[in-house]
N, C-alpha and C positions, 0 to 999 in steps of 0.2 A: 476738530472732532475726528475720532481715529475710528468711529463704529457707528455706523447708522443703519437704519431699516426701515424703511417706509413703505405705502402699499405697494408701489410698482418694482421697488429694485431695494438694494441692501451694499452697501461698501464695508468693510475692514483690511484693515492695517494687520497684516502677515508676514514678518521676516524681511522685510521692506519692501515688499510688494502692495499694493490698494489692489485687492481684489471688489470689484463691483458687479454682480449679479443682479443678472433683467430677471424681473420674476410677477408675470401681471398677467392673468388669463386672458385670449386663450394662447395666445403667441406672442406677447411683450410687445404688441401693436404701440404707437409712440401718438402717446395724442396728450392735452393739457396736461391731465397727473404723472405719466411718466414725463412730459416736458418740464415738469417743474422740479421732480426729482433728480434728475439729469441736472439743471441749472444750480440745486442747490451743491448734488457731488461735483462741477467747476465752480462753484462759488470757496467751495473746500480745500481746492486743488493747492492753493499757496500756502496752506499750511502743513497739506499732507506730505505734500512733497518733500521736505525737508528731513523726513525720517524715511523717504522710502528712493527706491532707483527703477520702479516698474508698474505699470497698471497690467493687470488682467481684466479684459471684462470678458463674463461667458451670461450663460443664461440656464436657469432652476426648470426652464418647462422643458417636458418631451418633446413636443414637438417640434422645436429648435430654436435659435438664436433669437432669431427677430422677425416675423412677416410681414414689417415694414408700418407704412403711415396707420391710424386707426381711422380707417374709414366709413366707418358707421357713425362717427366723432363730427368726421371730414362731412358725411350728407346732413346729418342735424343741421351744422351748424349753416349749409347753406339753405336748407330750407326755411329756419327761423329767422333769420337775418334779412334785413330790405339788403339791396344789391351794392350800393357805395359801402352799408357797414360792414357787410360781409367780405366785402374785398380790402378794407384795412384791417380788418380781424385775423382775416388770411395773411397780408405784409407781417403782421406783427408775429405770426405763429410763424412761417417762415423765415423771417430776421430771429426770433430767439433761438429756431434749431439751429441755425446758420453760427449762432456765437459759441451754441453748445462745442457743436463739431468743430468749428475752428478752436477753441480752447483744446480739443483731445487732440487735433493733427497737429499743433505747434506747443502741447504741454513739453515739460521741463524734465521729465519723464519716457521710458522707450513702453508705448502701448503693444500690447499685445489683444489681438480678438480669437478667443478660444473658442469655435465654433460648431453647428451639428445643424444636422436639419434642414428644418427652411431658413436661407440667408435672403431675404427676397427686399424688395422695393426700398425702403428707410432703413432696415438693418445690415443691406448691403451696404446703405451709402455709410452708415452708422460703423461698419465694419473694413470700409476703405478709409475711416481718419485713423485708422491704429495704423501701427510703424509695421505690426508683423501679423498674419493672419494664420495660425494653426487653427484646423481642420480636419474633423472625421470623417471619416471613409463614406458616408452617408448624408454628408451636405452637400444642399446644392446652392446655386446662386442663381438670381433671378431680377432682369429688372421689367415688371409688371405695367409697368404705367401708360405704355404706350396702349391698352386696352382698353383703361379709363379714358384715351385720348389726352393723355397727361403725359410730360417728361418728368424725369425724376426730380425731384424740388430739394432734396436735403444736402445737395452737392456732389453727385452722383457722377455726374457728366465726367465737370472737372477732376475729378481728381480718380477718376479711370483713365480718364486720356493723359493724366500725371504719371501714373504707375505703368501704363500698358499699351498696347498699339492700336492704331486706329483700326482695325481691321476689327477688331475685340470688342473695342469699346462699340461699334455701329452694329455689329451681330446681336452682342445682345439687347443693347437698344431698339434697334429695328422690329428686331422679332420678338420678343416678350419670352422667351423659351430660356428655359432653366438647364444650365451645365454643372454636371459631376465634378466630385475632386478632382479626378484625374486629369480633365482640362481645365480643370484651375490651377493646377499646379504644374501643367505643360506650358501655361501662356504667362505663368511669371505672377497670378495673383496670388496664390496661396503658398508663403514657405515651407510648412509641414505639413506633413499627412499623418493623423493618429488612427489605431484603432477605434472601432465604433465605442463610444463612451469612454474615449480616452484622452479628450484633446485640450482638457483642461488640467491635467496631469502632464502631458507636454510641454502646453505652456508654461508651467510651474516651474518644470525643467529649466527652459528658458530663460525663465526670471532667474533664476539663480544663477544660467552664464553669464547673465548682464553682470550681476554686481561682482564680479572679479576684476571690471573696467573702471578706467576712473570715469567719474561722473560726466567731470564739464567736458571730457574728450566725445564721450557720446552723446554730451546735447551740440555739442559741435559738428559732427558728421551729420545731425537728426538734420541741425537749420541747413547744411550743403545740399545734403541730398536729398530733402523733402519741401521741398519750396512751396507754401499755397497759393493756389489760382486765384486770388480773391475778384478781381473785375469780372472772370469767366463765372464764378461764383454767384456774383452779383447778377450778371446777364441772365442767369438760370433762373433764379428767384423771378424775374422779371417777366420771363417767357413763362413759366408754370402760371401765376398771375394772370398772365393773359388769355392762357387754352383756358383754367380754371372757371369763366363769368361764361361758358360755352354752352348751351342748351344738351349736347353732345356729351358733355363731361356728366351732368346732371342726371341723364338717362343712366350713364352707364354705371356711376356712383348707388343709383337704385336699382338697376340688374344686382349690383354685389349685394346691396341688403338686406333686397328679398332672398334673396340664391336660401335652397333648404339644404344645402351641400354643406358638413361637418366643415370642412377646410375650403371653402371658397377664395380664396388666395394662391392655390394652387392650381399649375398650369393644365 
């Protein structure tokens, strides 16, 4: 399939790029319907790939890329749930983002995340399995979870402390506080900086340096130099799991959604 469109996101096939657009109110939050639209664009990947040498993924909302887990999705489902179902309901939602993202950090293909906005909790982690992350002058990045009393679950950890120093990865961990381009692209995460509403036009760019390379030589360099964490991976999954079944998680999961705050996701 070279063109699809479903309610949370949309792919086509462009000049050999798959460009994929997040597009799901109010911020392309990642819960069931985008999980399955995401599964079925890797379920595509082995076909697509054959005509193309790049993904782009950006996103259709103002408000930016990704604001991470859908947690009004996240408190349902632990309210409705007796406590053993709820926590293999949670395994399973975890293990399929977990195959999503590893499919996009080992695709056959060099990703690109064209980004703006909010980059925060899942769309971060969402946005460190691409190979390259262009950025506008007005994104930021954020990892939130430590508020909910949560770490990040979608692979966040690992595969910061893959790209970046420990120093980095523990700052914003520790502290929940959101950094500008500019120190995104001083500590080595972001390789371009675009003008505001330009950074999917850059990537574009991009895509079309790629294909002047030969193909297998850049999935060649892709497996050297991007190696996944998968045990550390694993270990993650494990420990979200565990803060998750928290009386403390539950509170604070119901602080976010009652909050009367337009952008309650923001720091």
């Amino acid at each position: 399939m070279k063109s699809f469109r479903g309610n949370a996101l949309s792919w086509q096939l462009i000049d050999g790029t798959i460009e994929l657009v997040l597009d799901r109110a109010p911020c392309n939050e990642i819960g069931l319907e985008m999980l399955a639209e995401l599964e079925r664009f890797t379920a595509a990947l082995g076909s697509l790939a054959a005509d193309a040498h790049a993904i782009i993924i950006s996103s259709a909302r103002p408000e930016g890329f990704c604001a991470g887990g859908d947690l009004r999705e996240l408190y349902r489902f632990r309210q409705e749930l007796p406590h053993n179902e709820m926590l293999a309901g949670l395994r399973d939602f975890l293990e399929r983002i977990h195959r999503v993202m590893n499919a996009l950090d080992e695709a056959p293909l060099i990703t690109i995340a064209a980004v703006h906005g909010v980059v925060f909790g899942g769309g971060f982690e969402l946005a460190l399995a691409c190979d390259l992350i262009v950025a506008d002058k007005m994104a930021r990045f954020c990892f939130p979870e430590l508020r909910l009393g949560l770490i990040p679950g979608f692979g966040g950890i690992p595969r910061l402390k893959r790209d970046l120093g420990n120093a980095v990865v523990r700052d914003l961990l520790f502290t929940g506080r959101s950094i500008n381009v500019a120190k995104a692209q001083s500590v080595g995460l972001v390789s371009q900086v675009a003008a505001e509403g330009d950074a999917l036009r850059v990537a574009r760019a991009t895509a079309a340096q790629l294909a002047k390379f030969d193909r297998e030589t850049l999935i060649a360099a892709k497996k050297f130099a991007k190696p996944i964490p998968k045990e550390e991976l694993r270990r993650e999954m494990q420990i979200f799991c565990e803060l998750f079944a928290r009386p403390a998680v539950e509170a604070a999961l119901r602080k976010f959604v009652e909050s009367k705050d337009a952008l309650p996701y923001l720091p």
